[in-house]
Structure formats: C-alpha cells, structure tokens
N, C-alpha and C positions, 0 to 999 in steps of 0.2 A: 423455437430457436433460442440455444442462448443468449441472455443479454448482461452487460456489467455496466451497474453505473455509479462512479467514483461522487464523493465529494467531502466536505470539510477540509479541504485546502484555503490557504489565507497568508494576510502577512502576520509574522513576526518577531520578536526580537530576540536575539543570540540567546540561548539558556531558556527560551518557552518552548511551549508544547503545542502540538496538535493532535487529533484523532480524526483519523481520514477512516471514512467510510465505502463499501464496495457491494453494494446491494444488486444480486444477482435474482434471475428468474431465468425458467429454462431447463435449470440443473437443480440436485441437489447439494449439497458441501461437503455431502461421503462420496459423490461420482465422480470428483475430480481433483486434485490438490487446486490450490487459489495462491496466486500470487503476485504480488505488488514490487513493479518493478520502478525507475527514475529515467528523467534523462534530462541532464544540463542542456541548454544555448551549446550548440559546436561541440557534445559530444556521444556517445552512444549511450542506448539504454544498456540499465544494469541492474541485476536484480539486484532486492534489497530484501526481504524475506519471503517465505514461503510455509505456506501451513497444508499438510498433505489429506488426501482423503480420510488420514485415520486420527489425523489432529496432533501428528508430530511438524513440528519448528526446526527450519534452520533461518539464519541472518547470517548477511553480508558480513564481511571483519569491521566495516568502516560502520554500522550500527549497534551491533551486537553489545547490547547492554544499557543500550538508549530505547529502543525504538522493540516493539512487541505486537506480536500479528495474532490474533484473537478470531472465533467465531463466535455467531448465534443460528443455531440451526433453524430455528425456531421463526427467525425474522429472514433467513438464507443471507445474513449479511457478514460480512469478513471486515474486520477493523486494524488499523493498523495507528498504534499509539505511538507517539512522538514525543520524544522527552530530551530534554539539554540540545536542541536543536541549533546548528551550528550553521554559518551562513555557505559550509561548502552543501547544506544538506539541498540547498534551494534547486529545484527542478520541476517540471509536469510530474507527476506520480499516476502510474497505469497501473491498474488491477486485470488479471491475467488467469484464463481458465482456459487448459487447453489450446485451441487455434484463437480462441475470441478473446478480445482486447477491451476496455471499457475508452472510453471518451481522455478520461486524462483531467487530470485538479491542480492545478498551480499551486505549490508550496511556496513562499519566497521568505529568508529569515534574512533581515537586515534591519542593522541601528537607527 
C-alpha cells in the first residue's frame, strides 16, 4: 500500500526558508506524479507545485519562483524548497500521489 510521510515543517520568520520533506514507500516516483498541496485555517486546499512521473515542474502563480519541488529517486523522497517565505505562505502542507494523501506538516512564517 502506498504511504506519504511529510515532514520539515516549523516556525519561521518572513523571508526564511524551509525544506519540506515527503518520503513515500509503496510506489516508485516514475509511477506517479507527487505533489504538495496547502490549506490555510477557513480555507480550501490548493496546490502549490507538482513534479510529474517524468520529472517535469509546474507551480502555483502565488510560488513560482520562491519555492521548488525536487526528487531523489534513490531515497523515493520528493522535497519541496521554501524560499522568501511570506506569512500568507503559512498552512498544513500535504504531499499527494494519486488517491493517497500524507499526514500533513505545519508551516507557520510569522515575526
């Protein structure tokens, strides 16, 4: 059975970084595209990038140029770099393959 498990979520402050992690078993990272969606307090998820079975990238408009989705095939893990992170960025972060969903990592960026 597939499994997803998110982590490297944390606090921090306006303009740092993070690298969120999504260490999958079950699957391999050419059998499905991977992707890392959000979802604020009171409002819906939304994706935020996507890296596909063949290792092409899309992002959100509201990331695109901050934030980068990365794999290691090797480790089956999917990374998703955070850069100039802004306090609208703050949400659960869900890593997403097919129907299965991972656990969910708390980002929060505030002064």
């Amino acid at each position: 059975q597939l499994q997803l498990v998110e982590s490297g979520g944390g606090l921090v402050q306006p303009g740092g970084s993070l690298r969120l992690s999504c260490a999958t078993s079950g699957s391999t990272l050419e059998d499905y595209a991977t992707g890392w969606f959000r979802q604020a307090p009171g409002k819906e998820r939304e994706a935020v990038a996507c890296i596909s079975s063949s290792g092409s990238t899309t992002y959100a408009s509201s990331v695109k140029g901050r934030f980068t989705i990365s794999r290691d095939a090797a480790k089956n893990t999917v990374y998703l770099q955070m850069n100039t992170l802004k306090p609208e960025d703050t949400a659960v972060y869900y890593c997403n393959q097919f129907t299965y969903w991972g656990q969910g990592t708390q980002v929060t960026v505030s002064a």
